[in-house]
KENUKE-306073 format. One record per residue: residue in one letter; z, y, x of N, C-alpha, C in turn. Coordinates in pm, whole numbers, plus 50000, padded with zeros to 5 digits. Layout:
BEGIN
aZYXZYXZYX
...
This chain:
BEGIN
x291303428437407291163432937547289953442037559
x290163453937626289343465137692287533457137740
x286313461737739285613457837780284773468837887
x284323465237985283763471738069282043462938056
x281293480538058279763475137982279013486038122
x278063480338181277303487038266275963487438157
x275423502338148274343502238021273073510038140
x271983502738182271403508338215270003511638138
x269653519938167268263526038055266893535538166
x265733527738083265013533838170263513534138118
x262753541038127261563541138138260863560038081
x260263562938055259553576437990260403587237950
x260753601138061261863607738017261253613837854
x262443615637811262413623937687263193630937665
x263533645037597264143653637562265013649437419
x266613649937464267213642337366268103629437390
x267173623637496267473611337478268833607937499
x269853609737600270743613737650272193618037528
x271673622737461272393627037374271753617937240
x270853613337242271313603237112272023586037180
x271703583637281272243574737333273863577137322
x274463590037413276063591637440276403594037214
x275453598737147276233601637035276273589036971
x275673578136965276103563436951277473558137016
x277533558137105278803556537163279933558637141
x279603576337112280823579837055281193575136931
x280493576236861281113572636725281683553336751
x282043550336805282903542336898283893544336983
x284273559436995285313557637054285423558037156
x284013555237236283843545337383284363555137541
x284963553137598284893561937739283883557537838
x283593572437892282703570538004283593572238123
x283173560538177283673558238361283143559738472
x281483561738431281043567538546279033567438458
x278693578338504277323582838449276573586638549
x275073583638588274083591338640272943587838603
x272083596238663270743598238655269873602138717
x268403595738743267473604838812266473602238718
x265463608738772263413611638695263143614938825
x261883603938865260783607138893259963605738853
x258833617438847257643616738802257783614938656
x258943620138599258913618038428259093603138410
x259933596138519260443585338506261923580738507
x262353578838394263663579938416265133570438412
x265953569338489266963556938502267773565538490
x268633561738361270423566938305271043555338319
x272053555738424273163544538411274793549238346
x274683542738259276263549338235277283533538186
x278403538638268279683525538259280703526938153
x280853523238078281503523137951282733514137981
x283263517037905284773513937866284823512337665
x285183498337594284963497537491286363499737474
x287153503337389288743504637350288843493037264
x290273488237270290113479737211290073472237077
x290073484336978289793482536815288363477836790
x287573479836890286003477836852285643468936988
x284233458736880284143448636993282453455337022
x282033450137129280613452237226279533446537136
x279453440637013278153435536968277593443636891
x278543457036790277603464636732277323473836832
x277963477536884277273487537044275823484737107
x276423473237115274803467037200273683466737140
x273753463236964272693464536895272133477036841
x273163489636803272903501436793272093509836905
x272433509037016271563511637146270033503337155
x270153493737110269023485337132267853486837058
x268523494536879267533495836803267523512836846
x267823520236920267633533736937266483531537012
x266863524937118265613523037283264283520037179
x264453510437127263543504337051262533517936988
x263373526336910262823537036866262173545736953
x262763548037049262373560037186261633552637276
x261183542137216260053532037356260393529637501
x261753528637490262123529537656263273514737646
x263383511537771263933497637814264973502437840
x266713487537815267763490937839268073476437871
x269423478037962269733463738022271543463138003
x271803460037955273303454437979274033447538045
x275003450938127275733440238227277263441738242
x277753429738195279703432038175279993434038335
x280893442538340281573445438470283153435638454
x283643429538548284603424738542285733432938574
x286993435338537288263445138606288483443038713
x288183432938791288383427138947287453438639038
x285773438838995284393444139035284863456739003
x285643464038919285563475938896286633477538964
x288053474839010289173478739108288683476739237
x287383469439260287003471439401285893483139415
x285703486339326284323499239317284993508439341
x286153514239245287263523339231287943523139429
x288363512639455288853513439623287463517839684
x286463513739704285703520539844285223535039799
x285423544039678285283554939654286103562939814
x287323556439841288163562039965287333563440091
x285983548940114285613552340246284773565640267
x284703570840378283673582040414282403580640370
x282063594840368280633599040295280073606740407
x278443601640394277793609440483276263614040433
x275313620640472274863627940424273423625240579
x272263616940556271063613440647269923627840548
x269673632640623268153642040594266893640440705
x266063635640638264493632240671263773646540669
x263063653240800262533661940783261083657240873
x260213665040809258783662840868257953670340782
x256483674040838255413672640759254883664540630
x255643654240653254833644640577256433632240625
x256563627740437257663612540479257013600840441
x256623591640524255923580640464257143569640464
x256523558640442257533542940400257733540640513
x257033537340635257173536640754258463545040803
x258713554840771260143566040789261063562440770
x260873561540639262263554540529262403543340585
x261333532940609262003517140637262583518740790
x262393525740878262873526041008264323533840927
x264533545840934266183549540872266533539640810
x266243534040657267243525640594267483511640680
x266573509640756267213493440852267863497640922
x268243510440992269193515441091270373513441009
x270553519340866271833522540776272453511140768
x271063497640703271463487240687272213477440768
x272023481340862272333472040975274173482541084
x273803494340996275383499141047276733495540915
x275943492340832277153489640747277163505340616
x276463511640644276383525840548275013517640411
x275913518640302275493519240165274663534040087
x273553533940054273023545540010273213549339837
x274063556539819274183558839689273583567139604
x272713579039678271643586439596270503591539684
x269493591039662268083600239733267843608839657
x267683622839725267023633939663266433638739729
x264843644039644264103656939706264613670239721
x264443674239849264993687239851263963695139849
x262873694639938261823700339924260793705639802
x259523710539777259043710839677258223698539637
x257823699639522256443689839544255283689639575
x254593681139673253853680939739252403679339626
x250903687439680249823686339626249283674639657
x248373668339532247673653039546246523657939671
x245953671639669244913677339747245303681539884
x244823677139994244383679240143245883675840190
x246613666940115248283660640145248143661440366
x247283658440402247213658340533247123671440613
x246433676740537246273694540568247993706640574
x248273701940445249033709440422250073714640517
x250613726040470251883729940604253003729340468
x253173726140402254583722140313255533713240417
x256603718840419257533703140512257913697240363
x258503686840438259053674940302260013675140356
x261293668740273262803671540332263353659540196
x263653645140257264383636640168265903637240248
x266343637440129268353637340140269113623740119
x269603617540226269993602440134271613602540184
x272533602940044273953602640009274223588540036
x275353585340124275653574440178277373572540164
x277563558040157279063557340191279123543240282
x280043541340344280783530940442281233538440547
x281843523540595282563527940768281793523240874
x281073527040947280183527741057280673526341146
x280623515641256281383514941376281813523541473
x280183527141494279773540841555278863547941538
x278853561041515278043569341474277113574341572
x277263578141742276743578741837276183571141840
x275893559841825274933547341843273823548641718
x273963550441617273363556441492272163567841501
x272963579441544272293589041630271323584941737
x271263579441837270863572441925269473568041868
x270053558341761268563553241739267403559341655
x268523567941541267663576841474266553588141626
x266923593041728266383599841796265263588641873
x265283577541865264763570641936263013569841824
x263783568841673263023569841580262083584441584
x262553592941635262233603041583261043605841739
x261193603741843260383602741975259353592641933
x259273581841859258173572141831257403579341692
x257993582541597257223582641447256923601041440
x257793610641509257293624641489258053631741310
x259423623441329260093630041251261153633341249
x262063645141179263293647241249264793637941104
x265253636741202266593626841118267963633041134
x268713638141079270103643941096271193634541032
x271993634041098273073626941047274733634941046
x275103639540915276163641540907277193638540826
x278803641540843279623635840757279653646440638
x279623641240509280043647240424281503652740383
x281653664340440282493673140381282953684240305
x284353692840254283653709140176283103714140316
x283093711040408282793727940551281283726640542
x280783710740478279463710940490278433717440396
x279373723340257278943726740175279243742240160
x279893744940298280563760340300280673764040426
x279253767840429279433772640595278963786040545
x279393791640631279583808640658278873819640720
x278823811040836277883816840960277523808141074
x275573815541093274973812941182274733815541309
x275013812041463274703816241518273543812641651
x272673822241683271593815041715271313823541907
x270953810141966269923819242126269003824142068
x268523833942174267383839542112265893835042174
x266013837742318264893832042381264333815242325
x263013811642295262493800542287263433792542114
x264073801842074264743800941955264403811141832
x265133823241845264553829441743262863837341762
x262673833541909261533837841970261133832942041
x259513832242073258563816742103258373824842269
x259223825542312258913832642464260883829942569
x260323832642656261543835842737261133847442766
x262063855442756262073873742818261773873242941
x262823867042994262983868543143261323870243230
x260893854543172259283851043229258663863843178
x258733867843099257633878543071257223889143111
x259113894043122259423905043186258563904343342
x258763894643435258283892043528256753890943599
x256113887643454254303888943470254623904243478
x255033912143379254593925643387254743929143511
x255903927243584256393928243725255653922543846
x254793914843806253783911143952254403896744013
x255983888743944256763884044049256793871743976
x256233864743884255873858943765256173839043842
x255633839543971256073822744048257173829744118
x257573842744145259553841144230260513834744117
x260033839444024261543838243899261063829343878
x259933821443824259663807243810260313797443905
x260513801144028260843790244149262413788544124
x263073805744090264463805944114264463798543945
x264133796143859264413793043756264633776043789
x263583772743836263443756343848264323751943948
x264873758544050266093758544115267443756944001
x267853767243931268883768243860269063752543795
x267253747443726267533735443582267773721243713
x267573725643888267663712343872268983712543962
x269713724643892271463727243937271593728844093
x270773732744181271123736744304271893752444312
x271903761844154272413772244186272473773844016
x273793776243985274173781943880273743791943750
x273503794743645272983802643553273403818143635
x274323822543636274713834443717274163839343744
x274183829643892273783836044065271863835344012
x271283824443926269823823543896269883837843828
x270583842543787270133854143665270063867743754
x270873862443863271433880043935270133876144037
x269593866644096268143864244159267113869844120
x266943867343980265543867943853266103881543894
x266603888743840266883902243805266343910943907
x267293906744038266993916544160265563916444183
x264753906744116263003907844169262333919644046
x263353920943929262663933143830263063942943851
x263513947443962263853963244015262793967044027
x263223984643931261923990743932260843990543810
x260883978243727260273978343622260333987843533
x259563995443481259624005043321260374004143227
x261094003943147261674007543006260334008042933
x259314013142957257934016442901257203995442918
x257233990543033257553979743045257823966042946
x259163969342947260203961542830259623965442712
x259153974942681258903979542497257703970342508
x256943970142573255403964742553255793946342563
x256343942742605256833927942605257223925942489
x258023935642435258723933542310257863929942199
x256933945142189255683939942099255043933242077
x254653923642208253803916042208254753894042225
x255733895942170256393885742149256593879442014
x256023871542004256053863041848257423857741821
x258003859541685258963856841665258983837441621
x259593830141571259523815041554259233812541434
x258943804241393258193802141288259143801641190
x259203808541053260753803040980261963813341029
x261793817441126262703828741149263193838441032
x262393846341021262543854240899262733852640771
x262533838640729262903833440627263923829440614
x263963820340674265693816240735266813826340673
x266653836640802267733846940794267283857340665
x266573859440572266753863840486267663855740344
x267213842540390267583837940287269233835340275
x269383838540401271003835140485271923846540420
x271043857840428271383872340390271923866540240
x271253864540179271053864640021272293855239962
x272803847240044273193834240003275343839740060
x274863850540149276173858940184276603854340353
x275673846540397276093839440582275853855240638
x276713852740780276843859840879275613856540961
x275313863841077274333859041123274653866241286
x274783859841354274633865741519273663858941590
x273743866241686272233864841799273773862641958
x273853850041975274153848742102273653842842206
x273193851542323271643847942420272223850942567
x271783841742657271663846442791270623857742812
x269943860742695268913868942750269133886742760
x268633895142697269153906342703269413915042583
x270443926442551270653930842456269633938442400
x268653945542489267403953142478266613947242338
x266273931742374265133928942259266463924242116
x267293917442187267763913542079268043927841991
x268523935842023268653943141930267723953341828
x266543947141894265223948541824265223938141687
x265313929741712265613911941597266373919841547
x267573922541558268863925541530268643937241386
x267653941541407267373955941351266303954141227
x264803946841314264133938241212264263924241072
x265533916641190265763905341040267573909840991
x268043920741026269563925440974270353916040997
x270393913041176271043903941212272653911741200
x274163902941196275373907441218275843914341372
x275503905641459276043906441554275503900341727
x274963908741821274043909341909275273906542059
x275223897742069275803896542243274883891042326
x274413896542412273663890742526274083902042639
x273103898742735273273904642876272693917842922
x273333925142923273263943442910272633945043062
x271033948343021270133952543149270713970943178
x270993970243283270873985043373269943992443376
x269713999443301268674010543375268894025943357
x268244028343486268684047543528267364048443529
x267114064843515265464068243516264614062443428
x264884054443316263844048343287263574030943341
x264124030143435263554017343524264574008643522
x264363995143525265483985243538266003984043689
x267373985043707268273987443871268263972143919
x267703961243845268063947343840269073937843926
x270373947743788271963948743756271503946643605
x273173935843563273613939143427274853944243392
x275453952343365276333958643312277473948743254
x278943944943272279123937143208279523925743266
x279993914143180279953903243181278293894743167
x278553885443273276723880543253277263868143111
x276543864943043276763855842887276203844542946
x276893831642996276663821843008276623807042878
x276573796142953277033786942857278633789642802
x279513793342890281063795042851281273805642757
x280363813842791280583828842758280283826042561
x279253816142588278463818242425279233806642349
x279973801642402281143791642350282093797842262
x282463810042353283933817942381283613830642237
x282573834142311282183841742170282083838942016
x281293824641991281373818841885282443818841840
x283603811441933285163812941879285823826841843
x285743839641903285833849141866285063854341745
x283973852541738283453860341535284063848241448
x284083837441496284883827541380285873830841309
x286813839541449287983844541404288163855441335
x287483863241406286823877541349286103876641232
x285453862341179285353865541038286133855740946
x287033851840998288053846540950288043831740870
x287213824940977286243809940936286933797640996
x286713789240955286893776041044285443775741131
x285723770641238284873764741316283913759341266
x284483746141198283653741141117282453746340985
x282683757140965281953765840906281153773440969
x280583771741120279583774841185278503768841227
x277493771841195276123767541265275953777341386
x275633765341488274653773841598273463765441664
x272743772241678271263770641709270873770741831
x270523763341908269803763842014268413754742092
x268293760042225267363751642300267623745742399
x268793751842475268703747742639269973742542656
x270183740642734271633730642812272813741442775
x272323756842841273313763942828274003768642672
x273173761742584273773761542449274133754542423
x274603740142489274833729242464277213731042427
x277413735142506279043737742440278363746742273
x278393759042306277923757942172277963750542028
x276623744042113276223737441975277333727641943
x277833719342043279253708242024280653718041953
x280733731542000281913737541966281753735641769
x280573740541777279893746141597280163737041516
x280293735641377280483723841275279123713141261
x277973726041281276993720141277275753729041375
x276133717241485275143722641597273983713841588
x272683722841639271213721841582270403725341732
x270143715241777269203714241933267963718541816
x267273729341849265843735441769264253732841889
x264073727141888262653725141977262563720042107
x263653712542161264603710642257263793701942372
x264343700942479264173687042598264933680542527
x264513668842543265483654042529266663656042607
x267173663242682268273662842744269023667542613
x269223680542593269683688642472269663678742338
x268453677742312268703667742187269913659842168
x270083648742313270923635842331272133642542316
x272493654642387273953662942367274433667242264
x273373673042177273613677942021273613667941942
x274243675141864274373661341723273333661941664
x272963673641650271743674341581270333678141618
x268953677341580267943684141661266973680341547
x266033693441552264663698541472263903701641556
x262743690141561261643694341655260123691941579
x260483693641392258933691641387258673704941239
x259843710841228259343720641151259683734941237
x259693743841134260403759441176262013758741154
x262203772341193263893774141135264383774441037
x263413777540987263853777240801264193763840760
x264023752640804264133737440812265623739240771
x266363746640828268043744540874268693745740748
x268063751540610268553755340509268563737740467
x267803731240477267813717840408269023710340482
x269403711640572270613707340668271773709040517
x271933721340528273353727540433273113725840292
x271883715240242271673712540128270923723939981
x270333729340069269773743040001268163738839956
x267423732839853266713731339792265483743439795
x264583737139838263113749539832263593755839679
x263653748639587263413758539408264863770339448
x266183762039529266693773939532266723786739648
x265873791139717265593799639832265193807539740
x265323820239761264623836439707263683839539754
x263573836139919262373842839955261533825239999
């Protein structure tokens, strides 16, 4: 009869080792049923599950391995798997896979033990941790601006995942770190295109407000703004308000706002690296086509929809030309370049801040509340509120060693 051998091995990586271990084996005949491995810190655990055939029995195996370890100074453990333990290993391969990422400054145990008692207690099994990030310096570890980014590969059936979410955000309002939770799928490993607001997203300003200091009118649009968030009057009718108070403003105006607007932190990295990797990239904004197509020009964005300001003479008529780009509007659009670039849905990221990105971000495969109110957060599946944008590459499993820029 067939024997099933769990061979685990561990201690001081070495070059080789791997291959004098599997070339013992072979010369047995033996099949492998399942193999892995990690090193940290030049520390290393190889598990590999064997299958003995049945011309050869498990005692010269065990001793041939034993006097190898012996040689290579490293520890090995043996454990028979029963055919019962292995037809039930083989069945939960079927349940769902999901995919928890830890982002912050800094991941301490305190992190990890709040996530893994959440997992533990939903019924999700963790089957691998990886660094995605780089490695961190032993020097000014508190100082540093490196983010850290742990990845933890999971399987089970979770009752509910909203409730999961829930508490991870609850985690993330107490400890100051961000937690994503998604299902593992290919769309998660093949997304296509990004699309992002621009105001307070790809840029640390709202236009609108700015536009308005230059304008002298800086508490009208503030008032009509705080009107709109606490819904006494619609994104619209708030936008065609704001507007009618920048009649008259410069074109000379608008350029000088422009200049003097900081882009987000990670921005440019982000989308270069997006470039490189072959993603699409659009800018869809309530705000206006004017600056965006400044971004648009500077990080070689795809595709610019926002709200087309009027102006004759030089001066803004405060009119937009057009359709005004609402929450519906930036829904509607997303679905249109999807199509137009011939994607699943699910192969979209979109990015935002405010409520009015909130369809959006739910329409997208993987929607991303970026610096958000807690309102937004609770709506999105997802939310980053302690690094830059460039954070988002660790979302889609993209490793600091592998980024270009």
């Amino acid at each position: 009869m067939h024997e099933l051998i769990m061979i685990h091995i561990y201690g001081q990586d070495k070059p080789g080792l791997a291959a004098q271990m599997t070339g013992i084996l072979a010369e047995y005949d033996v099949e492998i049923l399942d193999m892995g491995q990690t090193v940290i810190h030049d520390n290393l655990s190889l598990g590999i599950l064997i299958r003995i055939p049945l011309e050869h029995e498990a005692a010269p195996i065990v001793k041939e391995v034993l006097f190898a370890a012996h040689d290579l100074e490293i520890n090995v453990k043996f454990r028979p798997i029963t055919d019962a333990r292995y037809r039930d290993w083989v069945a939960a391969s079927g349940k769902k896979r999901y995919i928890v990422t830890l982002l912050g400054r800094k991941v301490t145990a305190m992190h990890m033990a709040e996530v893994t008692r959440v997992l533990a207690e939903s019924g999700l099994n963790i089957n691998g941790v990886t660094r995605l990030s780089g490695r961190m310096p032993l020097t000014d570890v508190e100082k540093t601006e490196k983010p850290v980014c742990i990845e933890l590969s999971l399987r089970g059936t979770p009752d509910e995942l909203e409730g999961i979410r829930k508490k991870f955000l609850e985690i993330t309002a107490r400890l100051g770190i961000d937690i994503a939770l998604q299902e593992e799928t290919p769309y998660r490993r093949n997304r296509r295109m990004v699309a992002f607001d621009m105001d307070s997203t790809l840029i640390q300003a709202e236009v609108i407000d700015e536009l308005a200091a230059e304008a002298g009118v800086g508490e009208k649009v503030a008032a009509i703004t705080e009107s709109a968030m606490r819904g006494e009057i619609d994104f619209k009718e708030s936008l065609r308000r704001r507007l009618g108070l920048l009649e008259g403003l410069s074109e000379a105006s608008m350029q000088k706002v422009a200049e003097r607007i900081p882009m987000t932190d990670g921005a440019e990295r982000l989308i270069a690296n997006l470039r490189q990797f072959g993603y699409k990239t659009a800018i869809l904004s309530g705000g206006f086509t004017y600056f965006g197509r400044i971004l648009q020009k500077k990080l070689g964005v795809d595709y610019v929809y926002a709200n087309e300001l009027e102006i004759k003479d030089g001066k803004l008529t405060g009119k937009v030309v057009g359709d005004i780009v609402d929450a519906a509007k930036k829904a509607e659009l997303l679905q249109m370049l999807a199509k137009k670039e011939e994607i699943n849905l699910q192969q979209v990221i979109a990015v935002g801040d405010g409520a009015n990105d909130l369809p959006m971000l739910n329409l997208a495969g993987l929607g991303i509340a970026f610096h958000a109110k807690p309102v937004v957060k609770e709506g999105a599946r997802q939310s980053i509120s302690t690094l830059g944008l460039d954070s988002i590459l660790y979302l889609v499993g993209v490793r600091d060693r592998d980024t270009l820029i």
